[in-house]
C-alpha positions, 0 to 999 in steps of 0.5 A: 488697427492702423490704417495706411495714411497713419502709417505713413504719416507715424514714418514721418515723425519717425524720420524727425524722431530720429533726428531730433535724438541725434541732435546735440543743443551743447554741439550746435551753434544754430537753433533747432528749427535752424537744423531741421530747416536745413535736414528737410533742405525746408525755405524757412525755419517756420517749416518745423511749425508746419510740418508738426502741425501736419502729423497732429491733424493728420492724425486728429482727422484720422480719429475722427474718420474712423469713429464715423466709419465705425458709427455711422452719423448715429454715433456710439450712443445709438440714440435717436437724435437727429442733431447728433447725425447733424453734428457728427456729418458736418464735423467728419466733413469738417476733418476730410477738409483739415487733413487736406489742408495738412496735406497741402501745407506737407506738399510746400513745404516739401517743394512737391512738383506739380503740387496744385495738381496733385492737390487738385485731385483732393479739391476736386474729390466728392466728399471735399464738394459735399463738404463745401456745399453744406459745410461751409456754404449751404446758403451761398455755394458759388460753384453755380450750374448752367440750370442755376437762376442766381449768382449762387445755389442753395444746399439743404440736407433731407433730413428725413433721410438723414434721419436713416444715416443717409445724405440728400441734397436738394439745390435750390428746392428742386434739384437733389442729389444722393451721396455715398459718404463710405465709397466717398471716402475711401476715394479720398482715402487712396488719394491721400495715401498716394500723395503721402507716398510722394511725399515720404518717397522724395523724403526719403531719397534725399535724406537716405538715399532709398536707404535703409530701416526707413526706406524698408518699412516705406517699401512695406506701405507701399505695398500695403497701398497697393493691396498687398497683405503684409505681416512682419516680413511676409508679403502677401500680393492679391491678384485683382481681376 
């Protein structure tokens, strides 16, 4: 089943899909990238690069997320393996940090405004902090707090915990911290389809002016994004109290 950021992103590829169709090399004096520098109105021909780039993690990451939301750190070969939950946690956080890379090339080249603070929202989420604390800087996270006794803290994951496909942290030996990986991500989940929804949406109306087959299935993710239940054209919308 798709979920909402792959739908959104698969319209993205849609629109280049389309074009690139329509695009005739024999009728063309400029190259391609050249074309598609001026359809997306991108600052640079190298624009094409990063946006392909973008669809390919996006959807690489995606993999990634659902296989641990379907297997959890223990993975589909269920053995006890505590290097398994080792590997399968640093890569999942390791895609949380791809995707938002992708999104925060999507949002320059697409000349986003505000776009840092849009991206903020993705630096500042909790599974992003997760994963610069024992991703990347288990040994010398700088982020320091008032209680912290040298220029940087220390990360160390429980591994009793880990052992039973929890995650705790303990900062400099003796200050610990509990993490909810599935409430994490769905919250950087719905941030990543809000700013996708941006950025599609200013997409759309320069190219199709709000539009068209594309704008109908943008309007229909929406409403997906926003809880609707939908089928073909039948739309469903749930009260939430």
């Amino acid at each position: 089943m798709e979920s909402i950021i792959e739908k959104y992103n698969n319209l993205q590829k849609q629109i280049l899909s389309d074009f690139a169709l329509k695009w005739k090399a024999e009728k063309c004096k400029t190259t391609f990238r050249d074309d598609v520098k001026k359809f997306y109105g991108f600052e640079k021909e190298f624009g094409w690069n990063i946006l392909l780039n973008s669809f390919y993690v996006i959807d690489d990451t995606e993999y990634a997320k659902k296989s641990f939301v379907k297997f959890d750190l223990q993975g589909p070969s269920r053995h006890d393996d505590i290097g398994e939950r080792y590997l399968r946690l640093y890569g999942v956080l390791n895609a949380f940090y791809q995707q938002k890379l992708a999104i925060d090339n999507l949002l320059e080249i697409h000349k986003i405004d505000n776009k840092r603070e849009i991206s903020s929202s993705l630096n500042d989420s909790s599974i992003i902090e997760l994963r610069n604390k024992i991703g990347a800087h288990s040994t010398n996270f700088r982020s320091i707090k008032e209680d912290s006794e040298h220029k940087f803290d220390v990360f160390e994951i429980s591994r009793p915990d880990l052992q039973f496909d929890k995650v705790k942290l303990s900062r400099n030996q003796n200050h610990f911290e509990d993490y909810n990986l599935f409430n994490d991500i769905k919250v950087f989940d719905k941030e990543v389809e809000q700013i996708l929804s941006i950025i599609i949406g200013k997409t759309i109306k320069n190219l199709f002016k709000n539009k068209g087959k594309i704008f109908e299935r943008y309007s229909l993710i929406n409403k997906e994004k926003d809880g609707a239940l939908v089928f073909r054209d039948i739309i469903i919308n749930i009260i939430q109290e």
